[in-house]
C-alpha positions in Angstrom: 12.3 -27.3 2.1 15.6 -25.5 3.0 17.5 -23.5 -0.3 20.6 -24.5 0.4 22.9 -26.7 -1.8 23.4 -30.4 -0.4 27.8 -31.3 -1.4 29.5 -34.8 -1.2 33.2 -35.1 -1.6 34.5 -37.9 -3.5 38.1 -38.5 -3.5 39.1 -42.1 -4.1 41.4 -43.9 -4.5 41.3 -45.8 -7.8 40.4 -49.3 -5.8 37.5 -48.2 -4.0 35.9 -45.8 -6.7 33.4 -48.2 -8.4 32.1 -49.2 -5.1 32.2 -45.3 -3.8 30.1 -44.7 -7.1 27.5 -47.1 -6.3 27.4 -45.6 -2.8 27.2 -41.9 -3.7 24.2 -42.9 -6.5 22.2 -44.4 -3.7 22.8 -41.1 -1.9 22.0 -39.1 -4.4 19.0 -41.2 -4.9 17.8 -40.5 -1.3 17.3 -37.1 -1.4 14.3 -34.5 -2.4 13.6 -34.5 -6.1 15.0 -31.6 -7.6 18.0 -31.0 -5.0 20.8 -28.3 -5.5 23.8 -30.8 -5.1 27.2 -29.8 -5.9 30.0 -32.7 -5.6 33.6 -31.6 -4.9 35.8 -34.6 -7.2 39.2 -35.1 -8.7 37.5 -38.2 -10.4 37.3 -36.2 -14.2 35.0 -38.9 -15.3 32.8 -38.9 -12.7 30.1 -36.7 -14.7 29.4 -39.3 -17.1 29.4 -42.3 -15.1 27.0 -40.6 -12.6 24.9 -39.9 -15.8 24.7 -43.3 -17.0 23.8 -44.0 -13.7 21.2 -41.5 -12.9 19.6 -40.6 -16.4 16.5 -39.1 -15.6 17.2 -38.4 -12.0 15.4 -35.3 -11.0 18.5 -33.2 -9.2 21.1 -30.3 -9.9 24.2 -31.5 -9.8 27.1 -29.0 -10.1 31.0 -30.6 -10.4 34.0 -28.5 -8.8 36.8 -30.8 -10.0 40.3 -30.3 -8.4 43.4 -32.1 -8.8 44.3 -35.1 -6.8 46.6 -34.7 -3.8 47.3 -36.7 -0.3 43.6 -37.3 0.9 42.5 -34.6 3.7 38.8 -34.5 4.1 39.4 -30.9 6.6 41.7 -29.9 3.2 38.6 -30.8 1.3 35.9 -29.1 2.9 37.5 -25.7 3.4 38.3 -25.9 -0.5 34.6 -26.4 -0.9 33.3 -23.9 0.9 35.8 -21.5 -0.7 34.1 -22.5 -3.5 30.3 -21.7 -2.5 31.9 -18.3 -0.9 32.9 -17.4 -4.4 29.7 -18.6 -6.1 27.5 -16.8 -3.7 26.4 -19.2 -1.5 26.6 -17.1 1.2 24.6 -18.7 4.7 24.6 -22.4 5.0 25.7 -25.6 3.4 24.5 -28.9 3.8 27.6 -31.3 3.8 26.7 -35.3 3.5 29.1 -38.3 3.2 28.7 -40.0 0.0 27.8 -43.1 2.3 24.8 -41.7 3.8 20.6 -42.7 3.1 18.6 -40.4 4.3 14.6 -40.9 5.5 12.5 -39.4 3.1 11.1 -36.9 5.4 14.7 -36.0 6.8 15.0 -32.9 5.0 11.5 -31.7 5.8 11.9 -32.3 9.4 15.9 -30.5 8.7 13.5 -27.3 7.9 11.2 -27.9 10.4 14.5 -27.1 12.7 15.8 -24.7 11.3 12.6 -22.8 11.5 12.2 -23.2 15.2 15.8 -22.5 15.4 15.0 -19.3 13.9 18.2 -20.6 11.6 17.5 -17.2 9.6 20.1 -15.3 11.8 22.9 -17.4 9.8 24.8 -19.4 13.2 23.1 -22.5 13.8 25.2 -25.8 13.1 23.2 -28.7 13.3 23.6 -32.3 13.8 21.5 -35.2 13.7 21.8 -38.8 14.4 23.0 -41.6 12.0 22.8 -45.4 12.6 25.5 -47.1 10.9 23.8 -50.3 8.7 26.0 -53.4 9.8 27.6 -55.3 6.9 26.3 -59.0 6.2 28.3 -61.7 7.6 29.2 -64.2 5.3 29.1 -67.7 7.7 25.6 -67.7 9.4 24.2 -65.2 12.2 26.7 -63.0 14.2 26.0 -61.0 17.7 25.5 -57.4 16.7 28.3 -56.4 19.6 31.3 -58.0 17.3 30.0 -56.9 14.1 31.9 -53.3 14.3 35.3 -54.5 15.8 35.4 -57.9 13.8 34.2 -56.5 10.2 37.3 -53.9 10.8 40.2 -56.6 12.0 38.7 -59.9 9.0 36.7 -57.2 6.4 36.7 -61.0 4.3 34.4 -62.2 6.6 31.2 -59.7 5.5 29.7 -59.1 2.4 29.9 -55.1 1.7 26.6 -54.8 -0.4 24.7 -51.7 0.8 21.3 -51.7 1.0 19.7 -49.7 -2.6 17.5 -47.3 -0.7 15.6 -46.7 3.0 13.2 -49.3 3.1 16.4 -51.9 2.6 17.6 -50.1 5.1 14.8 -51.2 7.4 15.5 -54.8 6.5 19.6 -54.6 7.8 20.8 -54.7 11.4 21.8 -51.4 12.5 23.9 -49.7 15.1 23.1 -47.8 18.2 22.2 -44.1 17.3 24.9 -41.7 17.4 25.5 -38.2 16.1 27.2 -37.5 12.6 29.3 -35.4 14.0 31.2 -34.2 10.4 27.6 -34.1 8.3 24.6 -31.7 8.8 23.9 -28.2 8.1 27.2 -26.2 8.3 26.7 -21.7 9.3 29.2 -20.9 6.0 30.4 -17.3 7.8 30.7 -18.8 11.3 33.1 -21.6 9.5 35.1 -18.9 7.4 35.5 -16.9 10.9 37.7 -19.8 12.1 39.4 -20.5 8.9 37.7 -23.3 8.4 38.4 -27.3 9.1 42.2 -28.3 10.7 43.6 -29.1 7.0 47.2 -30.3 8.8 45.1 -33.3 9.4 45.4 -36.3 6.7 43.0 -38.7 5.9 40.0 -39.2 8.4 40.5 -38.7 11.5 38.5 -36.4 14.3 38.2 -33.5 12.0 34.6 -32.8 12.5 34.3 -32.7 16.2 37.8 -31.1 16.8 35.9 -28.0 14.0 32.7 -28.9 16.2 34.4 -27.6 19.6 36.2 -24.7 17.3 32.6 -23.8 15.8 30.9 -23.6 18.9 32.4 -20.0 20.4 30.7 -18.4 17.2 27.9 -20.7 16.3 24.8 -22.3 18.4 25.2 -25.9 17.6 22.2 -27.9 17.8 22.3 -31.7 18.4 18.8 -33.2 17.8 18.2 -37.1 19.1 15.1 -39.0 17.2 14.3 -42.1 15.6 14.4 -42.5 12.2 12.4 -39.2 10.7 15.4 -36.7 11.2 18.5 -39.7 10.8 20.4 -40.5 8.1 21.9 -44.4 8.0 25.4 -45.2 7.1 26.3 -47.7 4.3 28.8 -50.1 4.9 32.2 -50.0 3.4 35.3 -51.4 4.2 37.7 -49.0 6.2 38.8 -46.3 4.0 41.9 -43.4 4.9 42.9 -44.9 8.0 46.3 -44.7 8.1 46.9 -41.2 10.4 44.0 -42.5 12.7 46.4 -42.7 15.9 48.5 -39.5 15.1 45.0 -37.4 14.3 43.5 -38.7 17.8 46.3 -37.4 19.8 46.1 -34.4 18.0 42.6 -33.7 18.5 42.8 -34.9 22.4 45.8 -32.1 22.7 43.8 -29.3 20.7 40.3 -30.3 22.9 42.3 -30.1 26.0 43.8 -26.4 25.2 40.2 -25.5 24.0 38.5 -26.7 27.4 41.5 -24.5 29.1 41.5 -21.0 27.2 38.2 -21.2 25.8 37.7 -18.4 23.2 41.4 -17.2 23.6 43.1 -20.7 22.8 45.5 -20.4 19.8 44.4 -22.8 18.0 41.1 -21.7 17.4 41.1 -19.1 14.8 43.5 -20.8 12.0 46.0 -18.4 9.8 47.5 -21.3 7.7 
């Protein structure tokens, strides 16, 4: 197995925590026995009610609790990984959404790649794919094509319920495969050479494939396709930190485009702020 510490972030807003906790339990639940996990929260009472949750869960959970601001998952990260600098975690990270079930051989086959990767040198970045488990609709059998665009416009017309662990999993529709672009293992010196995620970016947005195209000029980044072995599967939730969506799309479509121009000499890929 690899030694490096799986982190979640959970920063929520007071409406969608008890559901987020559920979420991140099931998560939690998913991975090896005896995982190093450390959660980045401004949730102070999310130790205990994890507890209560989990007693007698086998994993190491650390808590680096920070004070609530406007949601930025890129300010997030690059706090986190500050934090694993500082604490000696010095080559690689694993970073998961709290949303995410993995197979129970996903990590297994994670080392499997990293070993054939020779991931020892410290710059491999790697992705794998992630099928997004459909919520349930509420009024008889829907095509799976309108699930996505429909359960975002009428969320009222879907029940939310995630499935408890992978072999629920196996009885929901799913998604077409596609890569988790912001998850997976994450080269910790490759991403403090570029200062790290674009933190002017609020709420979600294209953060992790704008710091993707950023990583790439100091880091071999590794996208691995499979079936369900190496893949994680997103629970559903309703839409959460959408607000900048349009505003963080042109932003990334203007950074990619200067990227694709100057390659390693465009401005805006090492960051100063």
């Amino acid at each position: 197995m690899l030694n490096f510490p799986i982190c979640y972030l959970f920063c929520y807003d007071c409406s969608d925590y008890d559901d987020a906790l559920s979420r991140l339990f099931i998560s939690i639940s998913s991975l090896p026995e005896y995982s190093d996990v450390i959660i980045l929260t401004w949730h102070k009472d999310l130790k205990s009610k994890l507890h209560a949750l989990a007693n007698g869960m086998r994993r190491l959970i650390t808590y680096v609790n920070i004070q609530p601001f406007k949601f930025s998952r890129s300010t997030c990260i690059n706090i986190l990984a500050d934090y694993l600098v500082k604490n000696n975690y010095k080559e690689y990270f694993y970073l998961s959404d709290t949303d995410l079930i993995f197979h129970p051989l996903y990590f297994l086959s994670l080392a499997n790649m990293f070993k054939i990767l020779q991931g020892s040198n410290s710059d491999i970045r790697i992705v794998t794919f992630n099928y997004n488990v459909y919520p349930l609709p509420k009024f008889g059998p829907m095509p799976n094509r309108i699930i996505p665009r429909l359960s975002r416009c009428l969320p009222s017309l879907f029940d939310w319920s995630p499935p408890n662990c992978y072999t629920e999993v196996l009885s929901r529709r799913l998604s077409p495969a596609g890569y988790a672009h912001g998850c997976g293992l994450f080269p910790i010196g490759s991403l403090q050479h570029i200062g790290g995620f674009n933190a002017e970016m609020v709420g979600h947005g294209p953060e992790d494939d704008l710091l993707n195209q950023r990583l790439r000029f100091f880091s071999r980044i590794y996208y691995h396709k499979s079936r369900f072995t190496s893949s994680s599967f997103h629970m559903p939730h309703k839409p959460l930190h959408q607000q900048n969506s349009k505003v963080n799309h042109s932003y990334w479509k203007m950074l990619t485009n200067e990227l694709n121009y100057h390659g390693l000499y465009a401005g805006s890929l090492i960051r100063t702020d």
